[in-house]
C-alpha positions in Angstrom: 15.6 -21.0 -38.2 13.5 -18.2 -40.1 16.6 -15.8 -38.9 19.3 -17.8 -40.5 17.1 -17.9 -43.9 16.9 -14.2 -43.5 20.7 -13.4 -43.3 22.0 -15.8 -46.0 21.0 -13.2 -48.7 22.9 -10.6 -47.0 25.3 -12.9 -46.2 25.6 -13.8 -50.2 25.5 -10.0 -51.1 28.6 -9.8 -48.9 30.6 -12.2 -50.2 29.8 -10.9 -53.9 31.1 -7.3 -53.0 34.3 -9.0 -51.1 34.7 -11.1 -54.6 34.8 -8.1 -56.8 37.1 -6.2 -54.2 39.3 -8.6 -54.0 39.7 -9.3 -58.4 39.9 -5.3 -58.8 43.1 -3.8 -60.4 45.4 -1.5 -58.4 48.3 0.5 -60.6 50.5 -1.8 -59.3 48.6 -5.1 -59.7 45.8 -6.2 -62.6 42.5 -7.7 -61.8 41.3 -11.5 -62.7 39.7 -10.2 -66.2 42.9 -7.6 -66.9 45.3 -10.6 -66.5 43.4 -12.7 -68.6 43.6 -10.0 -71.6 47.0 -9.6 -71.0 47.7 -13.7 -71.5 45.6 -13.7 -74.8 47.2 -10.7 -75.8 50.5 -11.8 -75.2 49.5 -15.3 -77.3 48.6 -13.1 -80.1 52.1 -11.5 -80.2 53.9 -14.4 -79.8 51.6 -15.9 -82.9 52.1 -13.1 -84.7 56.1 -12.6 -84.6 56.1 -16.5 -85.3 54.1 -16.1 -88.4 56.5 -13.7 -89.8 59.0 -15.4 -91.5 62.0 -12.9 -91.4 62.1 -13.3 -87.6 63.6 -15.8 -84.9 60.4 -16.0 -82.4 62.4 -18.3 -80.2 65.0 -15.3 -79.8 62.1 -12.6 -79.0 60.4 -12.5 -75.1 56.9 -11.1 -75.0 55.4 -9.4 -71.9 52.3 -7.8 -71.0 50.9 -5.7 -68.5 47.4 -3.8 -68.7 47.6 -3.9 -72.3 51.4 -2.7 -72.5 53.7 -5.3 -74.2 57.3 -5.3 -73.7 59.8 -7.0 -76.3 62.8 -8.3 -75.5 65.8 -10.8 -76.5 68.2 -10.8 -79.2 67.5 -10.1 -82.8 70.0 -10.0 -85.6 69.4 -6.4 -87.0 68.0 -3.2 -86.9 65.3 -4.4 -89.5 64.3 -7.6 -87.2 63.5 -5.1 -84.1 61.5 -2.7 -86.6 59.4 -5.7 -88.1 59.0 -7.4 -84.2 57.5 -3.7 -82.8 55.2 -3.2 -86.1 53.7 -6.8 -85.7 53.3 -6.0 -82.2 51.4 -3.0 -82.5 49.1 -4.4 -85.0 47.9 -6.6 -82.7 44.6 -6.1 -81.3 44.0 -5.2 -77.8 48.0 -3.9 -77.9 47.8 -0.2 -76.7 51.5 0.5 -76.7 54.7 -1.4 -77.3 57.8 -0.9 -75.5 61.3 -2.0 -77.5 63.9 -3.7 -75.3 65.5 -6.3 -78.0 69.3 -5.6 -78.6 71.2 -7.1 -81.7 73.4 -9.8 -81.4 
């Protein structure tokens, strides 16, 4: 009985390590806390290009990956795509912003 006390804090240690293995990011996949930065930061685009007036959010898709956000959709003018990518970019947390809207 004394044995099995013994192990369980090695056994705990393991299971923390196997944890924090297992959320870790990979250039081809993002961890627990990456992905949850990416959500909010695609929340605060999409709040952002609805609070602008001169722009259709509805018509304007919003991805992120590892801090990257991708627009894309259908926009009515040059002007529209400009205004989406500069409301992007002043987002916090956005560290680029790549442009893949097309006009109607």
């Amino acid at each position: 009985m004394e044995r099995i006390i013994r192990s369980v804090p090695m056994l705990m240690m393991a299971m923390l390590v196997a944890l924090f293995v297992g959320c870790a990011s990979t250039e081809s996949s993002s961890g627990t806390g990456e992905y949850i930065d990416d959500t909010v930061i695609t929340a605060k685009v999409k709040t952002a290009i609805f609070n602008e007036s001169t722009l259709k959010s509805s018509e304007i898709n919003v991805e992120t990956y590892k801090g990257e956000v991708q627009l894309s959709g259908f926009v009515n003018s040059k002007a529209d795509i400009d205004t989406a990518v500069r409301v992007a970019r002043s987002v916090k947390g956005v560290t680029s912003v790549s442009n893949d809207m097309e006009m109607k």
